[in-house]
C-alpha positions in Angstrom: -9.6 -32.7 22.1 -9.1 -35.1 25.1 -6.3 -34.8 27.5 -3.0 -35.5 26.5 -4.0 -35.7 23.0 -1.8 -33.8 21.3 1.5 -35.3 20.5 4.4 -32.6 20.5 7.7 -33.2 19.3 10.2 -30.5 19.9 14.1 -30.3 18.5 16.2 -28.1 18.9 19.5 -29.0 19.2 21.8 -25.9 18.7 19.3 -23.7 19.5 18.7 -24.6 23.7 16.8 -21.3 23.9 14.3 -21.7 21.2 13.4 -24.8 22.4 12.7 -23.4 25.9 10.4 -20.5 24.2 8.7 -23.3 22.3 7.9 -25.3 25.5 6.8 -22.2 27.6 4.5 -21.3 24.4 3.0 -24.6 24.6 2.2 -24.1 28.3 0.1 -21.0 27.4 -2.2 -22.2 25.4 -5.6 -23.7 25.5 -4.6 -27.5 24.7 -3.6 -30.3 26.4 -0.2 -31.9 25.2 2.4 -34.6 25.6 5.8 -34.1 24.6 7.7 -37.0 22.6 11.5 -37.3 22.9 11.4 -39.0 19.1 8.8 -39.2 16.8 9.4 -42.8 16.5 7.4 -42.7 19.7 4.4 -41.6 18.1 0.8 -42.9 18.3 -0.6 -42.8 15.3 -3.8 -41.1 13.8 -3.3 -39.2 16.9 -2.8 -35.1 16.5 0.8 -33.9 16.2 2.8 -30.8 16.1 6.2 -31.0 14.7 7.8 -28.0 16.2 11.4 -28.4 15.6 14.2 -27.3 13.5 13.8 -27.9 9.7 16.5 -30.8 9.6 14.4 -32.7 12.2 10.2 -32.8 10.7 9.6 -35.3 9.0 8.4 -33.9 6.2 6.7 -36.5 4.7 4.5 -36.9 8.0 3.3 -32.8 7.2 2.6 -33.9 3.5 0.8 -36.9 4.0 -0.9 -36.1 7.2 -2.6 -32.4 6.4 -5.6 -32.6 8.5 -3.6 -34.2 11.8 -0.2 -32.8 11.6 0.8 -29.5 11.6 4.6 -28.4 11.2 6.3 -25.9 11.8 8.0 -25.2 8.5 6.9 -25.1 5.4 9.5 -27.7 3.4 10.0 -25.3 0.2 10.4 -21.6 0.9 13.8 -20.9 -1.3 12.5 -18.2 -3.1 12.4 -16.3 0.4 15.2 -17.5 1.9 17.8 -18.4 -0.4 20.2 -14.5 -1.4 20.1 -15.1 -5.0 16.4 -17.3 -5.1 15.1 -13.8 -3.1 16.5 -11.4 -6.0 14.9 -13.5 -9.0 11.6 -13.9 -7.1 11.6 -10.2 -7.1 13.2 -9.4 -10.3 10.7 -11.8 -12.1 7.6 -10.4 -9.7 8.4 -6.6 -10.6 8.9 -7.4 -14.4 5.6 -7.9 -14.4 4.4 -5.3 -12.5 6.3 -2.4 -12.6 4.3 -0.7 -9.8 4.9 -3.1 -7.2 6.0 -1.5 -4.1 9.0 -4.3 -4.6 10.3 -2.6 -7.1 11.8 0.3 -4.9 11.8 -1.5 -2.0 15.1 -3.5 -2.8 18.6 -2.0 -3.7 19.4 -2.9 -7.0 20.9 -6.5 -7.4 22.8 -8.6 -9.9 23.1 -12.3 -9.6 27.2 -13.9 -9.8 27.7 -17.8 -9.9 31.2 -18.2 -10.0 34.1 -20.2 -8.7 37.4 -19.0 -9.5 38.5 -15.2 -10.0 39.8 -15.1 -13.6 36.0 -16.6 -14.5 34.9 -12.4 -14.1 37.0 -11.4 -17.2 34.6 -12.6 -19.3 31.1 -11.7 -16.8 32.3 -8.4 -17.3 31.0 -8.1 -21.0 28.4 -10.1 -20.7 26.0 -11.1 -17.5 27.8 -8.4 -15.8 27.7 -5.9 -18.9 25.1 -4.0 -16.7 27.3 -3.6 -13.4 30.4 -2.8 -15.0 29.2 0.5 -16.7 28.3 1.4 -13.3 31.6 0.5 -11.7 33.2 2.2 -14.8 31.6 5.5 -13.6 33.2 5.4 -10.3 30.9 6.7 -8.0 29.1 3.9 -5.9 29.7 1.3 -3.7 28.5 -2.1 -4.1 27.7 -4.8 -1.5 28.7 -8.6 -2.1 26.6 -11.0 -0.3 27.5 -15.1 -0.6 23.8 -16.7 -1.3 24.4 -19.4 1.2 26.3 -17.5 4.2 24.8 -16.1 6.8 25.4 -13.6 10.4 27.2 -11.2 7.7 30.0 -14.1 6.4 31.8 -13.5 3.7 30.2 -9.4 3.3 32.4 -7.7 1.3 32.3 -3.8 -0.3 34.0 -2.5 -3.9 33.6 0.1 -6.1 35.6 -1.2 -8.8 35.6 -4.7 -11.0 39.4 -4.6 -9.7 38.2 -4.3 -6.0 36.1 -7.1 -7.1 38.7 -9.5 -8.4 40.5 -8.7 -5.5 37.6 -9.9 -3.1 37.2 -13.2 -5.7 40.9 -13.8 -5.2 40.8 -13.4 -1.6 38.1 -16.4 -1.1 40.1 -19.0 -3.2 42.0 -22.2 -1.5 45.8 -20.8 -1.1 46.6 -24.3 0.2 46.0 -28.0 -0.3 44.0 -27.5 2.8 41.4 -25.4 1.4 42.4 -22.3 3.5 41.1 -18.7 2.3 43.7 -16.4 1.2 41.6 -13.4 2.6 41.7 -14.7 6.4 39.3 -12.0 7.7 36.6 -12.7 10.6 33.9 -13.4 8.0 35.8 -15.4 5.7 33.6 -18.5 4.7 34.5 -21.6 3.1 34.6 -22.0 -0.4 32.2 -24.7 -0.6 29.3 -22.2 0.3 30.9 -20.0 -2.2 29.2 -19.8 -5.5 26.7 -18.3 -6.2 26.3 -14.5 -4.9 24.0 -11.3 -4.7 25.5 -7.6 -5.6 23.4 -4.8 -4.3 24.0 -1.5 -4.6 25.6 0.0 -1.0 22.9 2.2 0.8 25.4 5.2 1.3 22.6 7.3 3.7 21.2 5.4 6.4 19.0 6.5 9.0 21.8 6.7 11.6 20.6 6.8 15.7 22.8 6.1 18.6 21.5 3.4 20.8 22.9 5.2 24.0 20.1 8.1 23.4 17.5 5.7 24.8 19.4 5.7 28.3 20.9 9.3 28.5 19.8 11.6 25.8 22.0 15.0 26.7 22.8 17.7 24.3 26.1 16.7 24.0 26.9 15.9 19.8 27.0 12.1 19.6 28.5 10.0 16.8 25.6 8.0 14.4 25.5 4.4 14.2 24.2 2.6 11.1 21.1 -0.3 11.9 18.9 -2.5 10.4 15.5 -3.5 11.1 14.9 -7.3 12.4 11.4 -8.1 12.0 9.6 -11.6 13.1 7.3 -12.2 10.6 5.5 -15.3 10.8 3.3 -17.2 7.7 0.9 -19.9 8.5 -1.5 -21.8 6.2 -2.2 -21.7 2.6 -1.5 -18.6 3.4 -1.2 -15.4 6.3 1.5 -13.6 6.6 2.1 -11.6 10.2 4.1 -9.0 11.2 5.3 -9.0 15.0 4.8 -5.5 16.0 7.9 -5.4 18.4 10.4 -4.6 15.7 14.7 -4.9 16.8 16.9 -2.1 15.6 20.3 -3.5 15.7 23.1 -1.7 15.3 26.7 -1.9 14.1 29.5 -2.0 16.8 31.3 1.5 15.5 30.1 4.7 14.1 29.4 5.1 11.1 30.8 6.7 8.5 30.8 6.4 4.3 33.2 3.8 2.3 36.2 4.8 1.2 39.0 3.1 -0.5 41.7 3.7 2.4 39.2 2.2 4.7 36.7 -0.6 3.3 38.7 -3.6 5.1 37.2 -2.3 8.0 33.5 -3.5 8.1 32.3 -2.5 11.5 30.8 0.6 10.3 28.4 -1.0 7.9 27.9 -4.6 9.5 25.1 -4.4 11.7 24.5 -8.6 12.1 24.9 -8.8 16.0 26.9 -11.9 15.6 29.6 -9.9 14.3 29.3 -7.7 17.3 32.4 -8.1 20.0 29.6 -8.5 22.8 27.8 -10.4 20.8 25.1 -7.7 20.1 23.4 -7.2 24.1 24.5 -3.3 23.9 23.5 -2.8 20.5 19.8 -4.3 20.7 17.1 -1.5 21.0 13.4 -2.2 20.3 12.2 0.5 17.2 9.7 1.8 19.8 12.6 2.8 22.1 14.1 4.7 19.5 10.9 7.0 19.8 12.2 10.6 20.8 15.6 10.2 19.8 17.8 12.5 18.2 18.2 11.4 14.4 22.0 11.1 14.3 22.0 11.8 10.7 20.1 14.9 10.3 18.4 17.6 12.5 15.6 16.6 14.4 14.1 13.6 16.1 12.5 10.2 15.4 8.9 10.2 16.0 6.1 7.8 16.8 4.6 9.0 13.2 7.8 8.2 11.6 7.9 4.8 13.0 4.0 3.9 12.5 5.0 5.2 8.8 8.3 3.0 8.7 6.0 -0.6 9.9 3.9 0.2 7.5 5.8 0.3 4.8 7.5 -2.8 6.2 3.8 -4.5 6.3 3.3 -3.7 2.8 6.9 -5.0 1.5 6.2 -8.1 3.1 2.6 -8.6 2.0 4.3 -8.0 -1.9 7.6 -10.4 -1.1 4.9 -13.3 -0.1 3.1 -12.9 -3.8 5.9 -12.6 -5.7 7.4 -16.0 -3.8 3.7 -17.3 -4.5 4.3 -17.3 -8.2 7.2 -19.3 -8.3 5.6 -22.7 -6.6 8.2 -24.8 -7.5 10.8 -22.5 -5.3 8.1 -21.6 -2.8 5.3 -23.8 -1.6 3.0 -23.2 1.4 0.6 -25.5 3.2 -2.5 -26.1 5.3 -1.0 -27.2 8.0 2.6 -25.6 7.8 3.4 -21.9 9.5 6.9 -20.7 10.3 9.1 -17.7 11.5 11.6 -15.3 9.5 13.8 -12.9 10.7 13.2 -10.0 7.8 15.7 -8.1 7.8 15.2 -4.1 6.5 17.0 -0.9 6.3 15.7 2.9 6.5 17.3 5.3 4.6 16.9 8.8 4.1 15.4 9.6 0.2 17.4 11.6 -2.0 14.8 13.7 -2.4 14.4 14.8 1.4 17.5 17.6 1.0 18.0 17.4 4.7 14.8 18.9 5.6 13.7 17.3 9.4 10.5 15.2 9.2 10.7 13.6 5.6 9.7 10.5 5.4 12.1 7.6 5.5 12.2 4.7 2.8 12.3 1.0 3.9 14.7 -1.0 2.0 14.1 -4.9 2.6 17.7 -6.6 3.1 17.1 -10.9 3.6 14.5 -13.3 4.9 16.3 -15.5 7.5 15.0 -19.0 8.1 15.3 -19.7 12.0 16.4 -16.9 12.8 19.3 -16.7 15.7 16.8 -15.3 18.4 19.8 -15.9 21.0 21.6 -12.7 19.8 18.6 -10.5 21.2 20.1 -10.5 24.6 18.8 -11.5 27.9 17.6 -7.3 28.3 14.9 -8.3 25.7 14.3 -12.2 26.7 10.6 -11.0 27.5 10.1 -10.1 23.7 10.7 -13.7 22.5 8.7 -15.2 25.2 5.5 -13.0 23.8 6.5 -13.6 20.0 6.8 -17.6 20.9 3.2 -16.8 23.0 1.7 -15.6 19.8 2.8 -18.0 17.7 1.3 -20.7 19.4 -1.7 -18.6 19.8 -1.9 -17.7 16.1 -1.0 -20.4 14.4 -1.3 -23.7 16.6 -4.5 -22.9 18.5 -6.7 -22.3 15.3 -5.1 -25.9 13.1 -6.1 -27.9 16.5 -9.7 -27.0 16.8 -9.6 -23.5 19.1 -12.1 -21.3 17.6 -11.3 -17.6 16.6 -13.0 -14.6 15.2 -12.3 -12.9 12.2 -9.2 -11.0 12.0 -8.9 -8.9 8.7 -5.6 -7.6 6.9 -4.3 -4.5 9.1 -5.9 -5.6 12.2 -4.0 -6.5 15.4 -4.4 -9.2 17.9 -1.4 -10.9 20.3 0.5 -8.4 19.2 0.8 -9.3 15.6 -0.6 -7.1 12.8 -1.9 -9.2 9.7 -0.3 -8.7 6.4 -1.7 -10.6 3.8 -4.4 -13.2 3.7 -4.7 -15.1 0.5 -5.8 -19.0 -0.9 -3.2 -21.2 -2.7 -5.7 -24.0 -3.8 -3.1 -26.2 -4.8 -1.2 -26.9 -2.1 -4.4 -27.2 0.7 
């Protein structure tokens, strides 16, 4: 490749960080490149790299172009990244093959499309039939996710089909305006609200404190609830790549179980750091970190064998999520020259069957895929992370489509820091 021959165009526009982590990337690698300020200042049947925010590829350019331009996303990935798209993927996946690690490896989920309250009486003894002999029981918790929210809007918790008419009631228009009756901080509007995920609350978490990495003393400290933020990054027709610097991000307070008497109050159980008052800086921690830390939950402490065991279930979730999207190709649709990132999001609980007993092994539970994921929340502590995830990228998925040669690199082997998850061929969308 000449000099300058590689077009870039780069767009970011909410996102001022990303696109700085996308122009240092470029820098590192082994190409020389010219950055356009439009695409309508393209050269054409020249290379190009469309690196930039979904709303701004052209997306005809990646499917008309597949040997020149490369993109960076794919244009159909619903099944992924869509709540209620994710939960039929899966549920349609594991019907088929009831041994799929998928088929544990999610809380149990039921589908609502809805969009007025009084629309549940009848759900209840039909779609719903399922749920509400659960509810009827009386002894779980259910999470209520909106399918198009994100950053933990609109997240509600019930254990009763009253608690969730209540929640129904709460999102409709009170006024000609279309204000929310229920005017809490992740109220959404009710244009996103229609169609929703119910999963099944994870009521044991694997609870650490993210002060233990700075001062561990033998003072008792309180637990804190987290989740997992994985990058994960697909290219091509298709690999799938797990970044081995996994976040654990945590929730604001300690955490303790749901109860009636205090369910309005979701800081426990929200770990999202944009819900965090600081916006998530203190509550950021790198799994690795976490390594030698008193497990806040039980006796004992988190080990490196714990975590190698905890990515690799993580690896193997994600290798199974990417098949099971693969089967529905008019919801999910990869291609040559397409790659893009997701923040996965996971849980680790402790299994039912560990009876307290230190060292058990913990069960992943995956949560969400997140398209464009809001890297900004990591926190300036843990800037240098995202600089060597955008380094990666480039060097995994833009080097190779542009002509720099690599060597092999098989499933469970790691290079640039990102350990290969799945390699597979989708003929029909090459």
């Amino acid at each position: 490749m000449t000099a300058s021959s590689l077009q870039v165009f780069v767009e970011w526009p909410h996102a001022p960080l990303t696109k700085s982590l996308v122009i240092a990337a470029l820098k590192s690698l082994d190409i020389p490149f010219t950055v356009l300020d439009k695409l309508s200042e393209r050269s054409e049947n020249k290379p190009l790299l469309q690196w930039a925010t979904y709303d701004a590829i052209d997306h005809e350019i990646t499917f008309k172009e597949r040997e020149l331009a490369l993109s960076s996303c794919y244009t159909f990935r619903k099944a992924l990244i869509r709540k209620h798209f994710l939960s039929r993927t899966v549920h349609s996946y594991t019907t088929k093959r009831p041994l799929s690690i998928l088929k544990s490896a999610i809380p149990r989920t039921f589908e609502l499309e809805l969009t007025f309250a009084d629309e549940l009486d009848e759900m209840w003894t039909d779609e719903l039939w399922e749920l509400a002999a659960v509810l009827d029981e009386g002894n779980s918790w259910w999470i209520l996710k909106p399918g198009m929210a994100d950053r933990g809007m609109g997240i509600r918790l019930f254990n009763s089909k009253d608690g969730l008419t209540t929640i129904m009631e709460g999102f409709e228009p009170e006024d000609d305006d279309g204000s929310e009756k229920d005017g809490a901080s992740t109220s959404v509007p009710t244009s996103q609200l229609r169609h929703f995920v119910i999963q099944e609350y994870i009521p044991d978490p694997l609870l650490m404190n993210p002060t233990d990495i700075l001062s561990d003393g033998p003072e008792a400290k309180a637990g804190f609830k987290f989740h997992l933020r994985a990058y994960v990054v697909a290219s091509g027709i298709i690999q799938v790549y797990l970044y081995n610097r996994v976040l654990a991000l945590f929730s604001s307070t300690p955490y303790s179980r749901p109860t009636v008497e205090t369910v309005d109050d979701l800081s426990p159980h929200l770990t999202n750091t944009s819900f965090q008052p600081h916006h998530g800086e203190e509550n950021v921690r790198l799994l690795e970190e976490l390594v030698g830390c008193p497990v806040r939950s039980r006796e004992g402490r988190l080990t490196q064998s714990d975590v190698d065991h905890i990515l690799d279930q993580v690896s193997n979730i994600l290798a199974e999520a990417f098949q099971a999207a693969l089967q529905l190709p008019v919801h999910f649709q990869p291609v040559h020259n397409g790659f893009e990132l997701y923040g996965v999001d996971f849980l680790v609980e402790h299994p039912i069957q560990d009876q307290g007993i230190p060292g058990k092994t913990y069960q992943v539970k995956l949560l969400e895929f997140n398209a464009e994921p809001a890297i900004e929340m990591t926190g300036p502590r843990l800037r240098w992370v995202l600089e060597d995830l955008f380094a990666g990228i480039g060097k995994v998925c833009v080097e190779p489509f542009f002509g720099v040669k690599k060597g092999e690199w098989a499933v469970g082997e790691v290079k640039h820091n990102f350990t290969k998850c799945l390699e597979t061929q989708v003929g029909a969308y090459h």
